[in-house]
Gaussian input, Z-matrix of N, CA and C with variables (Angstrom, degrees):
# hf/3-21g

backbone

0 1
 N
 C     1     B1
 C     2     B2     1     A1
 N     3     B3     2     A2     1     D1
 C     4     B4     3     A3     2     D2
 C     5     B5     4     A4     3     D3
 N     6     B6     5     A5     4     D4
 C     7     B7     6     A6     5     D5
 C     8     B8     7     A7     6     D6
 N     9     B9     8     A8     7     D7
 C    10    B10     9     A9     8     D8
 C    11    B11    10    A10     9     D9
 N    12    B12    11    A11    10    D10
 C    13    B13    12    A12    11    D11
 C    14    B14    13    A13    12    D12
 N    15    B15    14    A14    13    D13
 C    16    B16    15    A15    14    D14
 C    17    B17    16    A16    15    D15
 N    18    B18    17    A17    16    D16
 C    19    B19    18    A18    17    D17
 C    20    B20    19    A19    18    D18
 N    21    B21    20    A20    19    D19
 C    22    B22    21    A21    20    D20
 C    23    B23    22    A22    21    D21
 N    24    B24    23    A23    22    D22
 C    25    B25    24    A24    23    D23
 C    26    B26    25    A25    24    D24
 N    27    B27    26    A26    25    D25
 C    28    B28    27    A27    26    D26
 C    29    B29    28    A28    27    D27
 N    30    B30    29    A29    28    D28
 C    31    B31    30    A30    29    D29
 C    32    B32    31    A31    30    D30
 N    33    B33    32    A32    31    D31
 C    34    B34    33    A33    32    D32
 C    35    B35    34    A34    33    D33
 N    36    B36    35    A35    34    D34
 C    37    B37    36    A36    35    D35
 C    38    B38    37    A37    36    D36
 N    39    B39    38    A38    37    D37
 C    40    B40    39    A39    38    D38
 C    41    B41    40    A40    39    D39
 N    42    B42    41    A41    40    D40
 C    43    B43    42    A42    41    D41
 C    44    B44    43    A43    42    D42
 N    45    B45    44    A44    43    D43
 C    46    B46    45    A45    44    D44
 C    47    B47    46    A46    45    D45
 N    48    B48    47    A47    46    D46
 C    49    B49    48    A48    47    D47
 C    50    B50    49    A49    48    D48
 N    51    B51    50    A50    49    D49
 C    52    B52    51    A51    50    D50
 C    53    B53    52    A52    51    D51
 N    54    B54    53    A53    52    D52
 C    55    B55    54    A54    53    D53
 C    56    B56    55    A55    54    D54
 N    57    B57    56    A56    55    D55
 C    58    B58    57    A57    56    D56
 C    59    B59    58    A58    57    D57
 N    60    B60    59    A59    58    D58
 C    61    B61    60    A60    59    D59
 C    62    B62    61    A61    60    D60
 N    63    B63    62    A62    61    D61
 C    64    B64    63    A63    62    D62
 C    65    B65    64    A64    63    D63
 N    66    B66    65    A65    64    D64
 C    67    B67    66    A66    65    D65
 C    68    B68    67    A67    66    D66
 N    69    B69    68    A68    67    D67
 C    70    B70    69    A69    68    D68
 C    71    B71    70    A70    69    D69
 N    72    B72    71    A71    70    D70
 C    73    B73    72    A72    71    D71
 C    74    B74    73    A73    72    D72
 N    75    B75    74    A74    73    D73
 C    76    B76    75    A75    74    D74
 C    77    B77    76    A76    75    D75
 N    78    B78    77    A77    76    D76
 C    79    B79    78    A78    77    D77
 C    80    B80    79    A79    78    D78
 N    81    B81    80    A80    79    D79
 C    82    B82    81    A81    80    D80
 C    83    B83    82    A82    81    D81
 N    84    B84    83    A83    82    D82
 C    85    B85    84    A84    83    D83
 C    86    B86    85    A85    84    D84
 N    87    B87    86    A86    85    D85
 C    88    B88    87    A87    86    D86
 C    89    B89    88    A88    87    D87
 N    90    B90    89    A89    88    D88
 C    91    B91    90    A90    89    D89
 C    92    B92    91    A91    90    D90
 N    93    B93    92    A92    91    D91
 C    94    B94    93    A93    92    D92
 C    95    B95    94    A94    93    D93
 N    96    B96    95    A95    94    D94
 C    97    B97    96    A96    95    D95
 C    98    B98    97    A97    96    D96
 N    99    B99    98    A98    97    D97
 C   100   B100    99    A99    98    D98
 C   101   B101   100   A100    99    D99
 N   102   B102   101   A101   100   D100
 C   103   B103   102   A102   101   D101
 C   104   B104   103   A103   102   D102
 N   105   B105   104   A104   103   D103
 C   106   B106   105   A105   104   D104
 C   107   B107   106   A106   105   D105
 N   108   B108   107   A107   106   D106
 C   109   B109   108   A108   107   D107
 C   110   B110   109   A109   108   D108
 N   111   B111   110   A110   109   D109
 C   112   B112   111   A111   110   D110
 C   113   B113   112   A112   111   D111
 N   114   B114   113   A113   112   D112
 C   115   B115   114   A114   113   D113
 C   116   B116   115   A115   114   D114
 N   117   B117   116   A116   115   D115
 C   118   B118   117   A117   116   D116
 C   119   B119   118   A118   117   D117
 N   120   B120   119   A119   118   D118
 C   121   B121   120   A120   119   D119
 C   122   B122   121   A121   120   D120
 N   123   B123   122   A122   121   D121
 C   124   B124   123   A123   122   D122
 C   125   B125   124   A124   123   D123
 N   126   B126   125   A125   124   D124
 C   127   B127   126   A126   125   D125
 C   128   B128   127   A127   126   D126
 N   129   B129   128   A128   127   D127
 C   130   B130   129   A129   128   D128
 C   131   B131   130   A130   129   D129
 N   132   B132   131   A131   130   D130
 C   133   B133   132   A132   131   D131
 C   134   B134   133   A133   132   D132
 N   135   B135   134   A134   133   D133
 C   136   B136   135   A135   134   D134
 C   137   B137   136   A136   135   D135
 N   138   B138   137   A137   136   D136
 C   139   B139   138   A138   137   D137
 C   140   B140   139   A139   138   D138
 N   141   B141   140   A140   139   D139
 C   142   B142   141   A141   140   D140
 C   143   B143   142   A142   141   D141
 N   144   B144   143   A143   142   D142
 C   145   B145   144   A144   143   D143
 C   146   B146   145   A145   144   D144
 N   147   B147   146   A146   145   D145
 C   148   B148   147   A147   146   D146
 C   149   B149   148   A148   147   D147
 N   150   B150   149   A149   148   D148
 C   151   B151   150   A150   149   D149
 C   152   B152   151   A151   150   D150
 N   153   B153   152   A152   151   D151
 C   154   B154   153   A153   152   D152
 C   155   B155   154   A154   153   D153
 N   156   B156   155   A155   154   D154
 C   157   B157   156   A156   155   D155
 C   158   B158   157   A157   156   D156
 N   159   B159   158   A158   157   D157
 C   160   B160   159   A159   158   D158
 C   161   B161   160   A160   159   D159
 N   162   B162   161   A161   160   D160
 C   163   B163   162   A162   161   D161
 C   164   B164   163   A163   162   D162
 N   165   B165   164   A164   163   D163
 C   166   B166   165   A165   164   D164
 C   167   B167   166   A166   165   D165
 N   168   B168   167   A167   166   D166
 C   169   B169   168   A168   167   D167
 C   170   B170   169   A169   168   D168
 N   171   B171   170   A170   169   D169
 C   172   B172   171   A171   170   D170
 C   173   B173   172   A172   171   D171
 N   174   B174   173   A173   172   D172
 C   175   B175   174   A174   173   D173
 C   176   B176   175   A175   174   D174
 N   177   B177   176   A176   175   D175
 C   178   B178   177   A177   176   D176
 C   179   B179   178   A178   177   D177
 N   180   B180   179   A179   178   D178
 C   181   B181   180   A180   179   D179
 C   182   B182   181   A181   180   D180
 N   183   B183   182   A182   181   D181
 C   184   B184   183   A183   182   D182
 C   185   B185   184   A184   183   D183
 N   186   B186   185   A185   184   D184
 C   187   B187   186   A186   185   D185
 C   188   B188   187   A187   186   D186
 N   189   B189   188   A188   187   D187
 C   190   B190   189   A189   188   D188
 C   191   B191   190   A190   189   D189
 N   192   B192   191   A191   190   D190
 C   193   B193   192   A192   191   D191
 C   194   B194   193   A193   192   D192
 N   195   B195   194   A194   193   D193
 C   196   B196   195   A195   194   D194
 C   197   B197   196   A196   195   D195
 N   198   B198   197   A197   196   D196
 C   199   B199   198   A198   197   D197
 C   200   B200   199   A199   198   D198
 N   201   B201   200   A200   199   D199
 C   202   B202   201   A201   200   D200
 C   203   B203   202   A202   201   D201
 N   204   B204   203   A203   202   D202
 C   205   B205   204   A204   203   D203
 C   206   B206   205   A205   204   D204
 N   207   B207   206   A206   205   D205
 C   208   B208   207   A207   206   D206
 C   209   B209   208   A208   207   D207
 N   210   B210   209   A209   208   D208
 C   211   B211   210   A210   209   D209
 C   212   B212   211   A211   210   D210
 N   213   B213   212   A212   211   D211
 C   214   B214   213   A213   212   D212
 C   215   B215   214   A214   213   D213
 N   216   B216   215   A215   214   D214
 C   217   B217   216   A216   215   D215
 C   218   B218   217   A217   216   D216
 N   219   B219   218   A218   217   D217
 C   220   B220   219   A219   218   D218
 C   221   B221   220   A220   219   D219
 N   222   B222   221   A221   220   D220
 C   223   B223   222   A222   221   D221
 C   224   B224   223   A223   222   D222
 N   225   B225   224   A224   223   D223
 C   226   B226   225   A225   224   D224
 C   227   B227   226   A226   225   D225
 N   228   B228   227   A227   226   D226
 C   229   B229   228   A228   227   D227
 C   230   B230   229   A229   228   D228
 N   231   B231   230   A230   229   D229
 C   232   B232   231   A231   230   D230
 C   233   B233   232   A232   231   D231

   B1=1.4464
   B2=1.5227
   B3=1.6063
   B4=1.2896
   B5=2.0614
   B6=0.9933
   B7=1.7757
   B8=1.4084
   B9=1.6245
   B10=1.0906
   B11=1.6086
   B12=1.6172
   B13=1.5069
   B14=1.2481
   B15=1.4344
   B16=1.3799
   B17=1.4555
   B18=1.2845
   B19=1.1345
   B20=1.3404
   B21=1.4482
   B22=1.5797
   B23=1.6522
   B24=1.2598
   B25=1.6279
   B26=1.4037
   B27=1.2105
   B28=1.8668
   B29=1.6720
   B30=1.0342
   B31=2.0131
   B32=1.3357
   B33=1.1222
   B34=1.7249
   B35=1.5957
   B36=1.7662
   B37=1.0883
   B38=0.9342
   B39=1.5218
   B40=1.5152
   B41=1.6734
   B42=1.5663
   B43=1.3251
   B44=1.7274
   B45=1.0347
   B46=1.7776
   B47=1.7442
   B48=1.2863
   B49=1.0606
   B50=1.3899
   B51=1.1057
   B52=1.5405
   B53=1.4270
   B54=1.2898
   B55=1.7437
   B56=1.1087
   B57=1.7919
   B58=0.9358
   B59=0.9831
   B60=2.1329
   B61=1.7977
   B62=1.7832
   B63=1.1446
   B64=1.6663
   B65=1.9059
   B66=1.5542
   B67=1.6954
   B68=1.6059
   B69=1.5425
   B70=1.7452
   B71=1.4306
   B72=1.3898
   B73=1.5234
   B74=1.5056
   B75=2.0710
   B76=1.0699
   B77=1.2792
   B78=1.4284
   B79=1.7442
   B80=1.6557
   B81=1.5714
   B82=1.2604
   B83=1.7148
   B84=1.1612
   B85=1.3097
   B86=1.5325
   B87=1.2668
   B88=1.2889
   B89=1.2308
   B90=1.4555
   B91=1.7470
   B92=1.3058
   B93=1.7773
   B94=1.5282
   B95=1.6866
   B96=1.0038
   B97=1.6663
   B98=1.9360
   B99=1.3220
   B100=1.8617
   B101=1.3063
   B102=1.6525
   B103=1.6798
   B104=1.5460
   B105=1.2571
   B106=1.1163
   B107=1.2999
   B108=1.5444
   B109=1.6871
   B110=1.9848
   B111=0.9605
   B112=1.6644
   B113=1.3087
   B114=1.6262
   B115=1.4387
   B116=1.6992
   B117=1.0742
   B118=1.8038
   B119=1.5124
   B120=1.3500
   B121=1.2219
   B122=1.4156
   B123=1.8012
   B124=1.6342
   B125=1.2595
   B126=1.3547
   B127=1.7557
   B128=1.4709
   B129=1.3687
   B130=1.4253
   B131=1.8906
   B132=1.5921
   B133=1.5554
   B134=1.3744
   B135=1.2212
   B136=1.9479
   B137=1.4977
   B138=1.9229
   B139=1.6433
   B140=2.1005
   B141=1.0579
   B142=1.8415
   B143=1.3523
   B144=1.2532
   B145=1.2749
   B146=1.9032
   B147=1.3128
   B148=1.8386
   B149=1.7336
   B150=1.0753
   B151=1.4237
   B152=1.8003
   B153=1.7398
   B154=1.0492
   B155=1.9869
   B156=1.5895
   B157=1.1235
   B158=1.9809
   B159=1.7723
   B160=1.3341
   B161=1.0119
   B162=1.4579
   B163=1.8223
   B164=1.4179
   B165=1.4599
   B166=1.7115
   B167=1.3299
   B168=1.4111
   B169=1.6112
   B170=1.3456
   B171=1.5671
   B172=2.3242
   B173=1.3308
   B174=1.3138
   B175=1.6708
   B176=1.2836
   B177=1.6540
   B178=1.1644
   B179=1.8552
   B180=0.9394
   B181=1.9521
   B182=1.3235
   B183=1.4451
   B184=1.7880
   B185=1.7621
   B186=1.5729
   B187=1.2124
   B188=1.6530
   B189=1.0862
   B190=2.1786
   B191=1.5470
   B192=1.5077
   B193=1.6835
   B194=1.4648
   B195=1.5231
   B196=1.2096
   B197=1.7499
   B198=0.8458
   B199=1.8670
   B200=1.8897
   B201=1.2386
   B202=1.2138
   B203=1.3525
   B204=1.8518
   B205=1.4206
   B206=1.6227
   B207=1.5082
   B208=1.2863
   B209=2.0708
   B210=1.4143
   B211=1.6526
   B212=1.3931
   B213=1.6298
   B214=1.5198
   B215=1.3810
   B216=1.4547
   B217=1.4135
   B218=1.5186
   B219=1.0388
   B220=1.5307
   B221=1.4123
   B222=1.3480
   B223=1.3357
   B224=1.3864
   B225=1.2269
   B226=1.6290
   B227=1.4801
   B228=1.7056
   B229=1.9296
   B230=1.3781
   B231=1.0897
   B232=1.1647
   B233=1.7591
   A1=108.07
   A2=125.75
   A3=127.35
   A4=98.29
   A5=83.63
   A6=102.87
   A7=117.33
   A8=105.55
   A9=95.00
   A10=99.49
   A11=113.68
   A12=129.41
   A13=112.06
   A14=129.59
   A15=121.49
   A16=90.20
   A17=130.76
   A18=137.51
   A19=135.81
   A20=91.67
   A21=118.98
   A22=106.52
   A23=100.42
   A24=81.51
   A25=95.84
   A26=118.19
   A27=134.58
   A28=104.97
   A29=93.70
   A30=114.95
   A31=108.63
   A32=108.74
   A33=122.13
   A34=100.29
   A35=113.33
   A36=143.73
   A37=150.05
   A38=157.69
   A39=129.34
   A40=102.85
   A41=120.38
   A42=126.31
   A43=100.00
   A44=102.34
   A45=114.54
   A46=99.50
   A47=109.93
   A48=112.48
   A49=129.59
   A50=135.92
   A51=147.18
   A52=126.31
   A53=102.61
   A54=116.83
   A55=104.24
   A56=117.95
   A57=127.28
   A58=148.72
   A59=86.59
   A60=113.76
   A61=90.25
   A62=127.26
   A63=118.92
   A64=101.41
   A65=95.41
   A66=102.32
   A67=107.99
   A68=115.02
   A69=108.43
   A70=89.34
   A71=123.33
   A72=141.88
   A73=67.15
   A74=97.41
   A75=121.79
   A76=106.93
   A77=130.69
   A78=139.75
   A79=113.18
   A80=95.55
   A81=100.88
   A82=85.19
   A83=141.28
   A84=134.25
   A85=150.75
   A86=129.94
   A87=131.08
   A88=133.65
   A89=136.37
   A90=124.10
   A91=68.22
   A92=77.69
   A93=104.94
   A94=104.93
   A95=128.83
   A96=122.90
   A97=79.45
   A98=105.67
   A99=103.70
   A100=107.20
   A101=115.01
   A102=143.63
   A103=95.07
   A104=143.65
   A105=109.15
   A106=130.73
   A107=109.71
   A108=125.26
   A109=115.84
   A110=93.74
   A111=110.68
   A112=111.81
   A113=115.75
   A114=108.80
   A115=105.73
   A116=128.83
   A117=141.02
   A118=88.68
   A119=119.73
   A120=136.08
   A121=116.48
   A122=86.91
   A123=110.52
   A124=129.10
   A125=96.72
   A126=111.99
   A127=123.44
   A128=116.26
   A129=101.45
   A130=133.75
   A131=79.66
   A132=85.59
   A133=114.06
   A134=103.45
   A135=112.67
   A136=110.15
   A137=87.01
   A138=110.45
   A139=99.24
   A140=107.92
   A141=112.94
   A142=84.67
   A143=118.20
   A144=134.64
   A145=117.56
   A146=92.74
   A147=125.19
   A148=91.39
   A149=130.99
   A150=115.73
   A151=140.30
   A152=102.97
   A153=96.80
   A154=114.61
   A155=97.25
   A156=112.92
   A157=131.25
   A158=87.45
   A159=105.93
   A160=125.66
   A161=116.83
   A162=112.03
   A163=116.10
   A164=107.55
   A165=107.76
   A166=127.86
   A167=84.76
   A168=103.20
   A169=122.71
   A170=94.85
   A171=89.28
   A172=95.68
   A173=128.29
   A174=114.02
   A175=130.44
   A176=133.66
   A177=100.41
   A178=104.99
   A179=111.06
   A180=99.29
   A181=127.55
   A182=108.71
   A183=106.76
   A184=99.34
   A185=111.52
   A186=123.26
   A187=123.27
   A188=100.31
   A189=108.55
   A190=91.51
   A191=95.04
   A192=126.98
   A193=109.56
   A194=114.08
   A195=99.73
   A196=140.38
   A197=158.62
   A198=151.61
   A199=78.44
   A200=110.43
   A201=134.23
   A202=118.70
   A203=94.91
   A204=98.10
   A205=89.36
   A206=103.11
   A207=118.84
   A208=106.73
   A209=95.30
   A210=95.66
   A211=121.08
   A212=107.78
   A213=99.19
   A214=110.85
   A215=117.11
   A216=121.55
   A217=114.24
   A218=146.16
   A219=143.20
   A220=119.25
   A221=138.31
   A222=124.25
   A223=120.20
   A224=136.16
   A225=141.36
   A226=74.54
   A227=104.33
   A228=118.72
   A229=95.46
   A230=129.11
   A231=117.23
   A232=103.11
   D1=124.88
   D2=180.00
   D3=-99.22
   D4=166.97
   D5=179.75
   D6=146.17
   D7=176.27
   D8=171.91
   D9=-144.75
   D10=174.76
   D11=178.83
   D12=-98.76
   D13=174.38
   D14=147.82
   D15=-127.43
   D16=115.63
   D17=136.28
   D18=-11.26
   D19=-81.95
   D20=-163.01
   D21=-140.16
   D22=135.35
   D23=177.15
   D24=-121.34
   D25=122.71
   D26=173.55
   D27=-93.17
   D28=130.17
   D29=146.54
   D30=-57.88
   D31=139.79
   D32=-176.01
   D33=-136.03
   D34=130.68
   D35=167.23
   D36=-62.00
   D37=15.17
   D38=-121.11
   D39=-86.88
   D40=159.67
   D41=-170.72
   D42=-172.01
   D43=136.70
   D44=166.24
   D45=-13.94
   D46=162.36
   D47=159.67
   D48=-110.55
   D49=79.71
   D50=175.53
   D51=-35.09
   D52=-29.50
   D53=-171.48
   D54=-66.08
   D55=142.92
   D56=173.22
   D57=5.49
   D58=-76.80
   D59=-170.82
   D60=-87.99
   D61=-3.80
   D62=-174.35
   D63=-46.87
   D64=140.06
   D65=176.87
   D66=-76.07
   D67=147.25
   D68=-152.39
   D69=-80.43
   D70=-178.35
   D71=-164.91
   D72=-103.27
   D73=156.89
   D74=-160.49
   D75=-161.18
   D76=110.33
   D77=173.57
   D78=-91.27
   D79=149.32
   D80=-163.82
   D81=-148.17
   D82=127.22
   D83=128.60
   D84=-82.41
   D85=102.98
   D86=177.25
   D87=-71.36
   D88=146.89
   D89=-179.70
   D90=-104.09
   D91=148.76
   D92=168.82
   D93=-94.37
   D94=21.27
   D95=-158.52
   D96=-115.23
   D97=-61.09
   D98=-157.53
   D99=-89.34
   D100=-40.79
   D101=-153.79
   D102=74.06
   D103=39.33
   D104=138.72
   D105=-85.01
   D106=138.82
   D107=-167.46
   D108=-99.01
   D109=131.17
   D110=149.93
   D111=-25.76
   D112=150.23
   D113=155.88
   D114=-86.46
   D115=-175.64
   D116=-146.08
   D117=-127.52
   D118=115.99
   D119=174.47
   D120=-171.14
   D121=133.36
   D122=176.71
   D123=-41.58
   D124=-11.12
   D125=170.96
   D126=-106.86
   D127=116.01
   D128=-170.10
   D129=-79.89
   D130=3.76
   D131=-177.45
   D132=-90.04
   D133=-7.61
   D134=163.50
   D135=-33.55
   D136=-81.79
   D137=-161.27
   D138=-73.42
   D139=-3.48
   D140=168.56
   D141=-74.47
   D142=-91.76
   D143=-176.58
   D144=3.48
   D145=-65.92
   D146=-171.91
   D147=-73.19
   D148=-83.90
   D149=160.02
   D150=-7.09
   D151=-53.78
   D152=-175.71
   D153=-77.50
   D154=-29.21
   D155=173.26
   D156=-52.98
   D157=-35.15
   D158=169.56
   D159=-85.97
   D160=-18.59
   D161=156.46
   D162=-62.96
   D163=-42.48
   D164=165.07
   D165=-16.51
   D166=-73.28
   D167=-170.47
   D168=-80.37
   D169=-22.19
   D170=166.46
   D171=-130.22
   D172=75.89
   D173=160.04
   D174=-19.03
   D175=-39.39
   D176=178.86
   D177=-75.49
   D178=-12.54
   D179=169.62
   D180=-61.64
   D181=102.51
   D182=-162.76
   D183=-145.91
   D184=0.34
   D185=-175.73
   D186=-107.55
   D187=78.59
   D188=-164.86
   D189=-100.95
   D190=156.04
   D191=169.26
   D192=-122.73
   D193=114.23
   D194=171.34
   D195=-69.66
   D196=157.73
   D197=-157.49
   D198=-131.04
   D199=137.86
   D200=131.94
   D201=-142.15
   D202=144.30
   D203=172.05
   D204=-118.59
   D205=143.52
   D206=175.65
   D207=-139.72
   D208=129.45
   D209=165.97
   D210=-66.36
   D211=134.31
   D212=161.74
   D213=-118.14
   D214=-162.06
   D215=179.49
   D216=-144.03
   D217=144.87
   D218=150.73
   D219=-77.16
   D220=100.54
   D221=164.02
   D222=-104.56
   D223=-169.82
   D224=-168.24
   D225=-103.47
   D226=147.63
   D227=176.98
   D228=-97.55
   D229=141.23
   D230=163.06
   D231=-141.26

């Protein structure tokens, strides 16, 4: 016999991921004029950095999007 039950029915969460092994949050900046991007680092003064430098060098580039990747998680709410 196939089927199934529901037991229990739980609320489900999503939220950053805090745990340990979670992969670290990560910045990236893009111009919106060329798309050239930043390298992706846990530090945000990198992709500041790469930004401010690239307005330098092409003045009209003054229009960035920032990229983050950040882990999340699903847990049961309780």
């Amino acid at each position: 016999m196939s089927g199934s039950s529901v037991i229990r029915s739980e609320q489900w969460t999503l939220t950053p991921d805090g745990e340990p092994d979670a992969e670290p949050t990560t910045h990236a900046i893009k111009c919106a004029v060329c798309n050239d991007t930043s390298v992706c680092s846990e530090d945000f003064a990198d992709p500041q950095g790469w930004a401010l430098a690239h307005s330098i060098e092409n003045p009209s580039h003054r229009t960035f999007r920032e990229v983050v990747v950040r882990s999340w998680r699903t847990w049961p709410y309780r």
